[in-house]
C-alpha positions in Angstrom: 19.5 -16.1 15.9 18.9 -12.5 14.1 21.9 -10.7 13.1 20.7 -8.0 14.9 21.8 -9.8 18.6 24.3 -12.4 17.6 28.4 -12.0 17.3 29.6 -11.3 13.6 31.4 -14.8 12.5 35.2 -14.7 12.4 35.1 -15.6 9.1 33.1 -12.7 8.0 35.4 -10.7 5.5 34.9 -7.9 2.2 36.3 -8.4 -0.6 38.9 -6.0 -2.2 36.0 -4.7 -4.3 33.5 -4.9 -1.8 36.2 -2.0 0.5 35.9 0.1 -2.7 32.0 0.1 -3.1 31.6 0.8 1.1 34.4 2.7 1.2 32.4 5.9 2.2 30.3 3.6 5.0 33.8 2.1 6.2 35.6 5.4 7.1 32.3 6.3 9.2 32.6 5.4 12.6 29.6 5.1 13.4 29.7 2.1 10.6 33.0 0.9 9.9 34.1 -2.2 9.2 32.3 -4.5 11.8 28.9 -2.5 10.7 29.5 -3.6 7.1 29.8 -7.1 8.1 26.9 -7.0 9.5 24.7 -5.5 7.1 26.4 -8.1 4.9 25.6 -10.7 7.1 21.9 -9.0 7.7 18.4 -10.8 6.0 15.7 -8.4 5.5 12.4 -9.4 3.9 10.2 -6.6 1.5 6.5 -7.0 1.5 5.9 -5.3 -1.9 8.1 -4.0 -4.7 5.5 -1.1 -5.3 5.9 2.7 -4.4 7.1 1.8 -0.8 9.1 -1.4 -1.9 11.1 0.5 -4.3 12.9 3.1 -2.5 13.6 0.5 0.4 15.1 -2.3 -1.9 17.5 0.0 -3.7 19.0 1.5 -0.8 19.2 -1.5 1.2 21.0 -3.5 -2.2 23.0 -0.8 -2.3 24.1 0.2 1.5 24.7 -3.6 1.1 22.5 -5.5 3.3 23.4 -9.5 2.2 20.0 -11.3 1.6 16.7 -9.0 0.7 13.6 -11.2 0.0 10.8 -9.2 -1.9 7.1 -10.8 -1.7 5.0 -9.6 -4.5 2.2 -11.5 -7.0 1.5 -8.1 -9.2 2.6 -7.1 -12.7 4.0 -3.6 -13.8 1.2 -1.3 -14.7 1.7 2.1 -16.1 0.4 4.1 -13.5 3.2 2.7 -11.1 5.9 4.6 -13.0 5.0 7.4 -10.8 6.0 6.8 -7.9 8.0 2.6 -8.1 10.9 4.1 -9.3 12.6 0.5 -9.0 10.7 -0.2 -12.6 10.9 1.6 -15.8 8.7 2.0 -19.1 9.6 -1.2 -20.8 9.0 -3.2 -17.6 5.0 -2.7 -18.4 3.4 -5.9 -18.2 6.1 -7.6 -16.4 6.1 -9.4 -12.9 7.1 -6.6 -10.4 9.5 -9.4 -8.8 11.5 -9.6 -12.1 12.0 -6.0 -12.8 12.9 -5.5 -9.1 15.2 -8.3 -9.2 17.2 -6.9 -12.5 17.4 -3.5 -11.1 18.9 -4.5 -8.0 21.0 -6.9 -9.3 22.6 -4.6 -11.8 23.0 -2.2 -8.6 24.9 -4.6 -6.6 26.0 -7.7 -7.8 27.4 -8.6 -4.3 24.0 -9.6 -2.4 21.3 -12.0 -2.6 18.2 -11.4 -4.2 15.1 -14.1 -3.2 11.7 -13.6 -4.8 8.7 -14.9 -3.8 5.7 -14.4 -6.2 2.9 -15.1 -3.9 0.3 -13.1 -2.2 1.1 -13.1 1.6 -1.5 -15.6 3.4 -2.0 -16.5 7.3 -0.4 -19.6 5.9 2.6 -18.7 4.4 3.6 -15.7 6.5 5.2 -17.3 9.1 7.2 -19.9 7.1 8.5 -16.7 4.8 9.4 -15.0 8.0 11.3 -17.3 9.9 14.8 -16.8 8.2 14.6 -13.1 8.4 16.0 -10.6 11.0 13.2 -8.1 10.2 10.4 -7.6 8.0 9.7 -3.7 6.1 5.7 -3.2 5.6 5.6 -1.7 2.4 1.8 -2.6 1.7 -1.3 -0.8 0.9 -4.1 -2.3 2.7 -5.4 -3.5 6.2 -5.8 -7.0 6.0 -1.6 -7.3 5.5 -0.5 -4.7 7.4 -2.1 -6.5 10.3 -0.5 -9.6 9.3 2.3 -8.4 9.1 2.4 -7.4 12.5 0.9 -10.3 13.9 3.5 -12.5 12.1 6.2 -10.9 13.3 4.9 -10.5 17.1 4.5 -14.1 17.0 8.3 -14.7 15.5 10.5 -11.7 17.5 10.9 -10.1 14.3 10.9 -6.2 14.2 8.5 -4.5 11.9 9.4 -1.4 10.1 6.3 0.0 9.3 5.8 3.1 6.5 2.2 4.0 5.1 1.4 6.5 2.5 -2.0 8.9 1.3 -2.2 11.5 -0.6 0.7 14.0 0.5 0.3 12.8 4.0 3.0 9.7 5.2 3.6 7.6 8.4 6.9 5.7 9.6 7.4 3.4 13.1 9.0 0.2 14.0 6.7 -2.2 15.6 6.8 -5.8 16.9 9.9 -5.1 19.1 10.7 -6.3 22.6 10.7 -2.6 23.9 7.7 -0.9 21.9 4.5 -1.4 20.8 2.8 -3.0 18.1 0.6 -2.0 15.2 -1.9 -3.2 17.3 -1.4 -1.0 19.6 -1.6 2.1 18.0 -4.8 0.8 15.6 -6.6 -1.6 17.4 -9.4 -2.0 15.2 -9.3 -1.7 11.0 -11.6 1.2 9.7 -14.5 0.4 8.5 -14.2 -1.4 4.6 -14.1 1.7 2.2 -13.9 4.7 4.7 -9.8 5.0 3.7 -9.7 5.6 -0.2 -7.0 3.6 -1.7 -3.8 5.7 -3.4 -6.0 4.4 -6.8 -9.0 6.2 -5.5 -7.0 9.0 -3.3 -4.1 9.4 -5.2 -0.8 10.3 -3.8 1.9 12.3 -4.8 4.8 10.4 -6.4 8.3 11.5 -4.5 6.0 10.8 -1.1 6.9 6.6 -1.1 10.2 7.6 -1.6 10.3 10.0 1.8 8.6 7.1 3.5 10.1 4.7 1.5 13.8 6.3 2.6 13.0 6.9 6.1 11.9 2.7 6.8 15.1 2.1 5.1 17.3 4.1 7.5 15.5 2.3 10.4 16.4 -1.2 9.1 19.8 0.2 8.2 20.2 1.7 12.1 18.6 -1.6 13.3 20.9 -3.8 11.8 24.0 -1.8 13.0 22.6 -1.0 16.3 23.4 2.2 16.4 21.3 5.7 16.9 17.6 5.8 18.3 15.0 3.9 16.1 11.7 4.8 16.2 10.3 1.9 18.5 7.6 4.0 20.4 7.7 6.7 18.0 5.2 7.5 14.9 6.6 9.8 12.4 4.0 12.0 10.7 5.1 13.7 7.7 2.8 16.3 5.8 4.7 16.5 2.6 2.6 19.8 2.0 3.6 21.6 4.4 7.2 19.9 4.7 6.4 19.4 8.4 7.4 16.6 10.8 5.5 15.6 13.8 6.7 12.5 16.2 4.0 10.8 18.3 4.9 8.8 21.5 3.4 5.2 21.5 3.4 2.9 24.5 2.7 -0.6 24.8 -1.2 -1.2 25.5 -1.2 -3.3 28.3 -4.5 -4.8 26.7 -3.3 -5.4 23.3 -4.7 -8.9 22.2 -1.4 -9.8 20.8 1.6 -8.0 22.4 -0.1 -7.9 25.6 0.6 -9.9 28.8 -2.7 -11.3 28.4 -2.7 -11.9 25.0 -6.0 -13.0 23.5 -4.6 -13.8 20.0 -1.9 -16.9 19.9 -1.9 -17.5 15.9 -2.8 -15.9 12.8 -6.1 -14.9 11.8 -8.5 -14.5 9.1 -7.7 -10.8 8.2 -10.0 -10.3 5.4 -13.1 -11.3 7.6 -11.3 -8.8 10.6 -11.2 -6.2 8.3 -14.8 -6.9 7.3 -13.7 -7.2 3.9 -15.3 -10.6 3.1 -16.3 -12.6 -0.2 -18.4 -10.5 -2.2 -21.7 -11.6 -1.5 -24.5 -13.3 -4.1 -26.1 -9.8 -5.7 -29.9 -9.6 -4.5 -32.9 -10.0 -6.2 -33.5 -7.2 -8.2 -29.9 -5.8 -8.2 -29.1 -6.0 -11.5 -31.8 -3.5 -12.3 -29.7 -0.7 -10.8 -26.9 -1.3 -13.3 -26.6 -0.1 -17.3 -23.7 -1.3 -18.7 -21.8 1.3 -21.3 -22.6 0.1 -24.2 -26.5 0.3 -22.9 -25.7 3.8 -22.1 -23.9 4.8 -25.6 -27.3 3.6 -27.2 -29.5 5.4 -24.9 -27.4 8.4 -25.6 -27.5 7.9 -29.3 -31.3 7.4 -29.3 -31.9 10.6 -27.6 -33.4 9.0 -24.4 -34.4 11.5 -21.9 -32.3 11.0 -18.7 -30.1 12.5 -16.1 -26.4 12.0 -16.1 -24.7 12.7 -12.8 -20.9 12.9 -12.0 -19.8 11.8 -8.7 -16.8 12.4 -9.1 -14.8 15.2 -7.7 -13.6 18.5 -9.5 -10.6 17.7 -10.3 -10.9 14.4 -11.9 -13.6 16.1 -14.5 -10.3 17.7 -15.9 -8.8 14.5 -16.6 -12.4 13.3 -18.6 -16.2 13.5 -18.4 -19.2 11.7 -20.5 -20.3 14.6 -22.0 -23.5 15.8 -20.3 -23.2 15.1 -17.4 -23.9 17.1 -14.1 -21.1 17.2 -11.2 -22.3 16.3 -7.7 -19.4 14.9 -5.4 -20.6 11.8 -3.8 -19.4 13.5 -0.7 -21.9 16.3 -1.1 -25.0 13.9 -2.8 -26.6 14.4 0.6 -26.4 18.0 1.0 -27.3 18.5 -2.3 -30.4 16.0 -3.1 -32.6 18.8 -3.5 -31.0 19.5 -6.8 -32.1 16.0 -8.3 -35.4 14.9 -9.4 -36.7 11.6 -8.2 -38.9 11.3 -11.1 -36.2 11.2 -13.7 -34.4 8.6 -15.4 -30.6 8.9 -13.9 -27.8 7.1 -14.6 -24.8 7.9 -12.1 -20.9 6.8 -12.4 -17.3 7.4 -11.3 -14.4 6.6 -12.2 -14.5 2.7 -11.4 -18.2 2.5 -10.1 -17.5 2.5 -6.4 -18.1 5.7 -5.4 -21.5 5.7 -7.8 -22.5 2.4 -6.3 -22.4 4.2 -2.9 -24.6 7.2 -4.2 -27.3 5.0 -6.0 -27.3 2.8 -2.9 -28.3 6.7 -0.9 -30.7 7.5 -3.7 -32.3 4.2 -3.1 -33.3 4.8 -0.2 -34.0 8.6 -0.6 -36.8 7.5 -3.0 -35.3 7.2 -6.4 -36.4 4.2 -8.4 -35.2 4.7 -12.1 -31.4 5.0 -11.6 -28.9 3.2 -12.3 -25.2 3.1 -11.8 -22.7 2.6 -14.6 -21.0 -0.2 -14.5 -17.2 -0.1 -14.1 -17.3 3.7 -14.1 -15.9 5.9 -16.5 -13.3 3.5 -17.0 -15.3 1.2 -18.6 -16.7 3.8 -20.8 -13.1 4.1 -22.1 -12.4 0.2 -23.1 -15.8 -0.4 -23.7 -17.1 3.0 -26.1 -14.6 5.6 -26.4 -10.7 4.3 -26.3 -9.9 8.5 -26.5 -11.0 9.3 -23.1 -7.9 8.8 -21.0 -7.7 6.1 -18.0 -6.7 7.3 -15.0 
């Protein structure tokens, strides 16, 4: 039985030391003793120590909640120091589960720490679940964040739900008795690639942490039952603007899994729901429409004539460019076709070769024959000809 509904045990008792560290939640009485029992006695499992991850953990280890389980398979990367402030510079290269797990640990030796270095699956999610009270979404994608929910419809486990783009930021709790579910308010995934990802995007450091902060009051209310959660409720937050708005959600009474006719009884293949399936075999003829960087350097060296275009946007040609090149967001390639010439040799990139995969596949079929798209983007360019270009 979850913490959340079940009687504190009589033996359930701080420590001398344990008074001190609580002693500003203890003389609250809104928390006092019996609600530092039972965030003591209180199991709540992380999905992710990233951006969102961080802020939750370190607040929850240190308002003291007993047992926090973190599920992550990634390593620290540089460009995480801006925004999972749970890991630091000389954690680079390191398993984001071990430098979460120091951090914390050196935070509050009082609690238990349980890692579990594994990519979330329709088979293990239920079996990580189970001895939880409550599970905190802190992922980036669609294919877990539906998971997620579904998992914890299935078990009666709240979800405390936080997303993140850009300077824009969402919080809820889902998967209760009395509200909806994810499913609910986002029936269907977007289509694969229509949502940039915060690599592609970007988003603005401190903005996890707001969301980040915000999921960790609602586990904290949750587990002393106190206040109003936001079960029904989406919190929008445009960091830009430093506004909140609050959405009312209901319960659709068609929802395939929190519905009284529920269509969907256990978990699914979310990758192929998402329409994000195995990459499939390249076509014939495919390879044609890609120049690796080195191939470039040497057609640039030997003076070939050909067109370069950026699709990029503006602001990322600060950060870098391949010199010569000609800036055409891929957002405004069809607006702007006029301004190429189907005749020419072109060779188009981005920063990973997504984006340019997208415009070649447009110029394809707009008539262009001798293009090609850069493989791996500028990025590869970086590791593969120039190591001065910076990676972004």
């Amino acid at each position: 039985m979850s913490v959340i509904n079940q009687a504190l045990p009589q033996t359930a008792k701080l420590s001398n030391e344990e008074v001190l560290r609580y002693s500003r939640h203890l003389i609250m009485p809104e928390v006092s003793m019996e609600g530092q029992l039972r965030l003591k006695q209180a199991k709540v499992l992380l999905i992710g120590a990233g951006g969102l991850g961080s802020p939750l953990a370190l607040y929850l280890a240190a308002a003291g909640v007993g047992k926090i389980g973190i599920v992550d398979f990634d390593v620290v990367d540089v460009t995480n120091l801006q925004r999972q402030v749970i890991h630091s510079t000389p954690d680079v290269g390191r398993p984001k589960l071990d430098s979460a797990y120091e951090h914390l640990k050196s935070l509050n030796p009082h609690i238990d720490i349980v890692t579990y270095e594994t990519r979330l699956s329709s088979e293990n999610a239920l079996e990580l679940f189970k001895d939880y009270d409550m599970v905190a979404d802190g992922t980036d994608n669609f294919p877990t964040r539906y998971l997620v929910n579904d998992a914890c419809v299935l078990l009666g486990k709240p979800n405390i739900y936080g997303s993140i783009y850009r300077f824009e930021g969402q919080a809820s709790v889902f998967a209760s008795e009395q509200g909806p579910c994810y499913r609910c308010l986002y029936p269907e995934p977007p289509p694969p690639g229509l949502v940039p990802s915060c690599a592609e995007g970007g988003v603005l450091g401190i903005l996890p942490g707001l969301i980040g902060v915000i999921q960790a009051t609602e586990v904290v209310k949750l587990i002393l039952r106190k206040g109003n959660p936001l079960i029904g409720r989406l919190l929008l937050l445009d960091a830009l603007e430093m506004k909140f708005r609050e959405l009312k959600l209901r319960k659709d009474p068609n929802c395939p899994m929190c519905g009284p006719n529920r269509t969907i009884h256990a978990l699914i293949d979310y990758d192929q729901f998402c329409g994000i399936g195995p990459e499939p075999a390249p076509p014939p003829g495919l390879s044609e429409f890609e120049i690796d960087p080195v191939e470039l350097k040497k057609k640039i060296d030997r003076g070939d004539k050909f067109f370069l275009l950026d699709v990029r946007e503006l602001h990322e040609v600060d950060i870098c460019k391949i010199p010569g090149s000609y800036l055409i967001p891929l957002g405004q390639v069809p607006a702007r076709v006029s301004e190429l010439n189907s005749a020419d040799d072109m060779v188009v990139y981005c920063r990973s070769g997504q984006r340019s995969g997208k415009a070649v596949d447009f110029l394809k079929k707009a008539g262009f024959r001798k293009i090609k798209n850069l493989k791996g983007g500028i990025l590869a360019w970086a590791d593969k000809v120039d190591p001065s270009v910076p990676k972004y």
